[in-house]
C-alpha positions in Angstrom: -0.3 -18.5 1.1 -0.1 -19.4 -2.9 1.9 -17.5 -5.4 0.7 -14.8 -7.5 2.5 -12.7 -10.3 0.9 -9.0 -11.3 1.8 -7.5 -14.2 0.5 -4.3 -14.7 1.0 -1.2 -17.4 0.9 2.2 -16.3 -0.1 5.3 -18.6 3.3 6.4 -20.8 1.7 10.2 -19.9 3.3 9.7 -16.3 6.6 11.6 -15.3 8.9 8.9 -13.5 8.2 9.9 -10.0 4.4 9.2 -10.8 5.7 6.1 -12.0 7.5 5.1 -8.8 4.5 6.7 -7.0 2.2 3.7 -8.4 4.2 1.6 -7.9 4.9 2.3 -4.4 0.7 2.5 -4.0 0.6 -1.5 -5.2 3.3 -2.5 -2.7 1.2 -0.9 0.0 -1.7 -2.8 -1.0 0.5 -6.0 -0.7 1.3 -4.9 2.7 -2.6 -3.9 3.4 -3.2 -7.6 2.3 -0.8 -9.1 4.8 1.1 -10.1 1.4 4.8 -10.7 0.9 6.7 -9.1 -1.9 8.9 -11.9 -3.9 10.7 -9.8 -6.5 10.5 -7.1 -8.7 11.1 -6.6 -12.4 10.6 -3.9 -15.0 10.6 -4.1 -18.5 10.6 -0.9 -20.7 8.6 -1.1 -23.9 8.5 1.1 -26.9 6.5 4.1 -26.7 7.9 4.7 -23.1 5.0 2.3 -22.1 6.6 0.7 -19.3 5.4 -2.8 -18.0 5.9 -3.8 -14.4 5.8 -7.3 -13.1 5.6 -8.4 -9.4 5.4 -11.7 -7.5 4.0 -12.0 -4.2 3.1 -14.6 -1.8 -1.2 -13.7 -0.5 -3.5 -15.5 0.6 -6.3 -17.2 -1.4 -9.1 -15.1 0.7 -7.2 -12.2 0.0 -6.4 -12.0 -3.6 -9.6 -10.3 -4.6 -9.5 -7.4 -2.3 -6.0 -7.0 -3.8 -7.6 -6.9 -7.4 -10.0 -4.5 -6.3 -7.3 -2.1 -5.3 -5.4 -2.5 -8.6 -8.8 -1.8 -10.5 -9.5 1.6 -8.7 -5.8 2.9 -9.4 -7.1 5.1 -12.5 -3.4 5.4 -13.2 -3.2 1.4 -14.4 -3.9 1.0 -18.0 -4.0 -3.2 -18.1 -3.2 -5.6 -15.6 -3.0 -9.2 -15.0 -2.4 -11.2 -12.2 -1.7 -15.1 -12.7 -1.5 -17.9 -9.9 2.2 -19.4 -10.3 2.3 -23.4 -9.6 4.5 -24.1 -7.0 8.3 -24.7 -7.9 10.2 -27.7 -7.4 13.5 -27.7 -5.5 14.4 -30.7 -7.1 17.7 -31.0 -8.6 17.9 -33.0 -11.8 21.1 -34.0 -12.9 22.1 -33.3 -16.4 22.6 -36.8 -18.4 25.9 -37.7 -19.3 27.7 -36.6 -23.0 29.9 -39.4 -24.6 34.2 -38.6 -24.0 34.4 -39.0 -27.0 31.2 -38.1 -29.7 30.7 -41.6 -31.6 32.2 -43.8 -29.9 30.6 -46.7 -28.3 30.1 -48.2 -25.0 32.5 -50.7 -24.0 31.2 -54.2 -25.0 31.1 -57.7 -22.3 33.1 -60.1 -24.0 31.5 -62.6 -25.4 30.8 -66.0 -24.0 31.0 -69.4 -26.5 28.0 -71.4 -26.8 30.2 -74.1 -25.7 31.0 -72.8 -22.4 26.9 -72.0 -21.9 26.3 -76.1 -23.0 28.8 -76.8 -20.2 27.2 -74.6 -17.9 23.8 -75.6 -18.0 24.9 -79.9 -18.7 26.5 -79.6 -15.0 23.4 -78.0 -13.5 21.1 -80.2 -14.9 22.7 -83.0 -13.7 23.1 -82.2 -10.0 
């Protein structure tokens, strides 16, 4: 099963239990589709146009059927229905802010050139 999101406008004519009506009608196509309802959101626009968005779980083979029972409910004004990419569990963590804004990292201390001669005279000669 892949992930779909619908979003779908109804006509602003509609008295609210009309509205729920629909919307009830689209969840029942879901569940005629063997699909699994995800979440639910409304957004109301100006003009009492009021925009629904869904995301479901359906299979590929499915998803037309689906689209051809979103297309016959006269009541829709526009709809669109996207397949959403898959979403990463993975937790990134969030990269480190300085203490203290400026400042630098602590330095090595420096080695003397002397000490490197040293160094590299006694492994030469072994």
């Amino acid at each position: 099963m892949k992930n779909y999101e619908l979003t779908y406008m109804v006509l602003p004519s509609l008295t609210e239990t009309e509205k729920k009506e629909v919307s009830e009608k689209i969840k029942n196509f879901l569940k005629q589709e063997e699909g699994v309802l995800i979440r639910e959101q409304e957004e109301e626009k100006k003009e009492s146009n009021i925009i629904k968005t869904l995301t479901f779980s359906l299979s590929a083979e499915k998803i037309k059927n689906f689209e051809k029972k979103i297309k016959s409910e006269d009541k829709i004004v526009r709809h669109i229905i996207i397949k959403k990419k898959a979403e990463n569990k993975k937790i990134i963590a969030p990269k480190r802010k300085e203490i203290f804004p400026g400042s630098r990292q602590p330095t090595k201390e420096k080695v003397e050139l002397k000490e490197i001669d040293k160094k590299i005279d006694e492994i030469l000669n072994e």
